[in-house]
N, C-alpha and C positions, 0 to 999 in steps of 0.2 A: 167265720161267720161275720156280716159286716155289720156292726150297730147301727153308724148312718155313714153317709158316702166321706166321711175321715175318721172312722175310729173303726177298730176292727179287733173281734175277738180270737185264739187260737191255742187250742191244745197244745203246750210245748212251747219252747223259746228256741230260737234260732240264734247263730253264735254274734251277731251284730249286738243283740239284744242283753245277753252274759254279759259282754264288754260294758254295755249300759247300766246294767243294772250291780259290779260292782263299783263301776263310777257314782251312783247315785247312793251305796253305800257307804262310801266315804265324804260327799257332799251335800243330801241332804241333810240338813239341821233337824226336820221332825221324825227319818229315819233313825237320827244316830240319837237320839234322846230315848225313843221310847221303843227302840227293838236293838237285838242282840246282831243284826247284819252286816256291821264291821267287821265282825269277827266270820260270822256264816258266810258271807261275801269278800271276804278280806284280798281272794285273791282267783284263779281260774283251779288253782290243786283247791283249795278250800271249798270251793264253789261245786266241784265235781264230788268231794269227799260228803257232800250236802246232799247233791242227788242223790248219790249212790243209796241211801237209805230209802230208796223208792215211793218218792215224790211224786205226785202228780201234779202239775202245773196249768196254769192257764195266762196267757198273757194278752193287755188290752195294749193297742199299737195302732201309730196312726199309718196315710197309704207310705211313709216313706220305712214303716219300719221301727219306728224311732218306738222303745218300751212309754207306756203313758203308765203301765199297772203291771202286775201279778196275782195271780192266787195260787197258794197252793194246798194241798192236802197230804198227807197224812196217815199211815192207820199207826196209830200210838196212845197207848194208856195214858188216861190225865191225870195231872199233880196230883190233885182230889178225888175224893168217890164221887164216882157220878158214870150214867150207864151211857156214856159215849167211848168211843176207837178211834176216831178217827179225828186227826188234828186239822186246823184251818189256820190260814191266814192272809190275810189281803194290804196289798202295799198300792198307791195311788200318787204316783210322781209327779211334781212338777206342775207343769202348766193346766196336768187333767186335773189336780185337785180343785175342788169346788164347784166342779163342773155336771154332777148331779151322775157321774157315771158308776159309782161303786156299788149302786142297789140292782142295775141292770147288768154289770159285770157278775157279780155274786149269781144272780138270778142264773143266768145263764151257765156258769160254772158247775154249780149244785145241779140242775137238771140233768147237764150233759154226765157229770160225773155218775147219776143214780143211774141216770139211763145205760150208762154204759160201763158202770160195774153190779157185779151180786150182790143187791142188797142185804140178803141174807148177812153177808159179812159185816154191815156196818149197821151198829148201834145208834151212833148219835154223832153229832160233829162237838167239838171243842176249841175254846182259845182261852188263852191270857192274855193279859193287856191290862198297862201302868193305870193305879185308880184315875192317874192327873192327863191321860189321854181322853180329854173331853168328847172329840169331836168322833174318833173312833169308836168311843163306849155308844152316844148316839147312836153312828153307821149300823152299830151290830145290833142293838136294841129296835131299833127300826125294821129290821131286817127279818126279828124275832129270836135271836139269840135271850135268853135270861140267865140273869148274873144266878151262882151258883153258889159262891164260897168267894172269900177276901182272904188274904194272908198278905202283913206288911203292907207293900205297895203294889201289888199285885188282883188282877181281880179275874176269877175263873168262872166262862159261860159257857153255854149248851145252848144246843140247835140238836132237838132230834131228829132222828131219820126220816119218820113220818111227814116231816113237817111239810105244808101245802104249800109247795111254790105256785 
């Protein structure tokens, strides 16, 4: 799907992209602070050992290729009670950040995903994320996620299934 004539969305990642994306796991500073991706991306066995638990992805990339994002999903119980399945999470590398693209990534993600799974299966989405990721709690809050439960430094939201893109 193209967003505009250099940024492009796509179910899946392609192996140029893997290579990127655990590079960006060991050199982003705001990845490696506020998510566990050195370790989940540590390496291409870690990386596949990740999928395998069957992921759905999305990846945002400009014409040459090059990862700008990810999303991915999930169906997995959350920390807390709460009537969501299904995990989420959104990563925005580099030069795309700030660039106003993770609400129409998202958007676009969640669509395709409803559309193209049995709703029936999924409840609600979910995420965590550190109380001190300012910019991110915004993203999600925005987006309509609502915070849920706190524990520590951690802070647990919900997007139901329902919700009106």
């Amino acid at each position: 799907m193209e967003l505009n004539k250099d940024v492009f969305i796509q179910q899946g990642i392609i192996d140029c992209q893997i290579n990127q994306l655990i590079e960006y796991s060991h050199t982003d500073p705001d990845v490696q602070k506020f998510t566990s991706d050195p370790t989940r991306f540590k390496d291409r066995d870690s990386f596949n050992q990740w999928l395998s638990s069957g992921r759905i992805i999305y990846t945002l990339f400009d014409k040459n290729n090059n990862l700008l994002g990810i999303i991915w999903f999930g169906q997995k119980e959350p920390p807390v009670p709460m009537d969501a399945n299904f995990t989420f999470a959104i990563r925005i590398f580099g030069p795309a950040r700030g660039q106003g693209l993770s609400q129409i990534f998202m958007k676009t993600a969640f669509i395709d995903l409803l559309k193209n799974q049995i709703k029936s299966k999924i409840t609600g989405f979910w995420l965590e994320t550190s109380v001190d990721n300012f910019s991110a709690i915004h993203v999600y809050e925005k987006f309509g996620f609502k915070k849920i439960d706190q524990k520590g430094n951690k802070i647990a939201m919900r997007l139901p299934a329902a919700f009106d893109f």
